[in-house]
C-alpha positions, 0 to 999 in steps of 0.5 A: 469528484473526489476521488484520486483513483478510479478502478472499472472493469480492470481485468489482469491474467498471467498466461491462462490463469485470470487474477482480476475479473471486472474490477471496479474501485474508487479511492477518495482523497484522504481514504484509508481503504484495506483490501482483505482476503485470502492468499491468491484472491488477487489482492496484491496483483490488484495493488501493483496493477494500480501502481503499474508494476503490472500492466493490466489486459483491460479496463482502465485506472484513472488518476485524477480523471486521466486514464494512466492506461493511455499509451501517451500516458506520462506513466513516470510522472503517475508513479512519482505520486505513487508510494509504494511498500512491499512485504520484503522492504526492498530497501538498498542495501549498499545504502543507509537509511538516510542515503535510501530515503534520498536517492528518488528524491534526487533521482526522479524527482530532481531536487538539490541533495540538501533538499532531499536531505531535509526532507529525508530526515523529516519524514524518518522522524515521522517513523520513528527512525532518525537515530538510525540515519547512519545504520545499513539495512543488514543493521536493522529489524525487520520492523525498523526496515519497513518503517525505513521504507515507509519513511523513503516513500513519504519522502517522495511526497506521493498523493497515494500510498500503498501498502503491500502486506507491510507486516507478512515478513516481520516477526510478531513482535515487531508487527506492532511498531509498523502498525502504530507508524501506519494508524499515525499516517491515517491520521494525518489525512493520507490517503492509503490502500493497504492490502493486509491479513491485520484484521484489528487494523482494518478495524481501527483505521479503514474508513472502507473495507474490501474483501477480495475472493477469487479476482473479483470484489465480493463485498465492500462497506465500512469496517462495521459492515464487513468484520462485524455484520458481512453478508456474503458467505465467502467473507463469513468463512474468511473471517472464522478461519482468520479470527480463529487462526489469530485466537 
């Protein structure tokens, strides 16, 4: 068994209102897995169910062949393996890039300072952005911000990363510069669950994609099967409007 993530029968409502229906997943070390489809498809709920920012209503996720969802779980230590990028970089603002991409080291996972230290400017020059150790976030782009935020996440050696729209909140130019960091990570042999509207990155670098519709997965395949050749019509409509939009 390789894969490091299982998803079944994953279930997650706010009040009335069910977001995920049945959801069965699995994510092989060393993926690149892109989920894929409209806003409020559940695409986003799916990802920080799997980070456990959201406690699913039923199912299970398994890492590694244990339930995380057990309540003798040891959640802290799941989450310590899980990277984690959000749209809005969620960076600490009181703090510069280096203190930002040191602070879990030391924090969650216990290391010395000069460790952290070391390890914080190895993966900042991975993202391109070890001139910048001295800088605050209000001193940077928005592209430099969530490649400081890829930077902190690698830091914290996860097993997985996840990617939550990490180019929804930056300006068109700076798009380019967080996915060049990103299709370099995917060659490195990480494994990554991105959720995104880039429909060429999906392309280029997923080894499987997902299209999400309504909560439930309505296709999944290879890049291939689903951008060039998809057989469910909701993914048909889904691609015209987003291909178009992007013309």
């Amino acid at each position: 068994m390789s894969d490091i993530i299982k998803v079944e029968h994953l279930k997650k409502s706010f009040g009335k209102n069910e977001v995920l229906k049945d959801i069965d997943l699995s994510v092989d070390k060393g993926e690149v897995v892109t989920i894929i489809g409209s806003s409020g498809s559940g695409k986003s709920t799916l990802l920080r169910c799997i980070n456990m920012l959201e406690k699913p209503n039923g199912g299970q996720i398994l890492y590694k062949g244990e339930n995380i969802l057990d309540p003798n779980y040891n959640l802290p230590r799941y989450r310590a393996h899980m990277g984690m990028v959000f749209q809005q970089f969620n960076l600490f603002n009181n703090m510069n890039v280096l203190e930002n991409c040191i602070v879990g080291q030391v924090t969650v996972l216990k290391k010395s300072r000069q460790e952290a230290k070391d390890i914080a400017l190895k993966n900042l020059k991975r993202v391109d952005m070890e001139r910048y150790i001295d800088a605050k976030p209000s001193q940077l782009s928005g592209g430099q911000k969530q490649r400081v935020a890829i930077g902190r996440a690698l830091s914290m050696d996860p097993d997985v990363m996840l990617f939550d729209e990490p180019t929804s909140a930056l300006d068109p130019e700076m798009v380019g510069e967080v996915l060049k960091t990103m299709k370099s990570l995917a060659g490195t042999g990480l494994t990554m669950v991105v959720v995104t509207h880039e429909m060429e990155f999906a392309r280029d670098v997923s080894d499987r994609v997902i299209f999400m519709d309504e909560g439930v997965i309505a296709e999944s395949g290879t890049p291939e099967d689903i951008l060039g050749h998809p057989k469910c019509d909701r993914t048909k409509e889904f691609l015209r409007r987003i291909l178009k939009k992007n013309d």
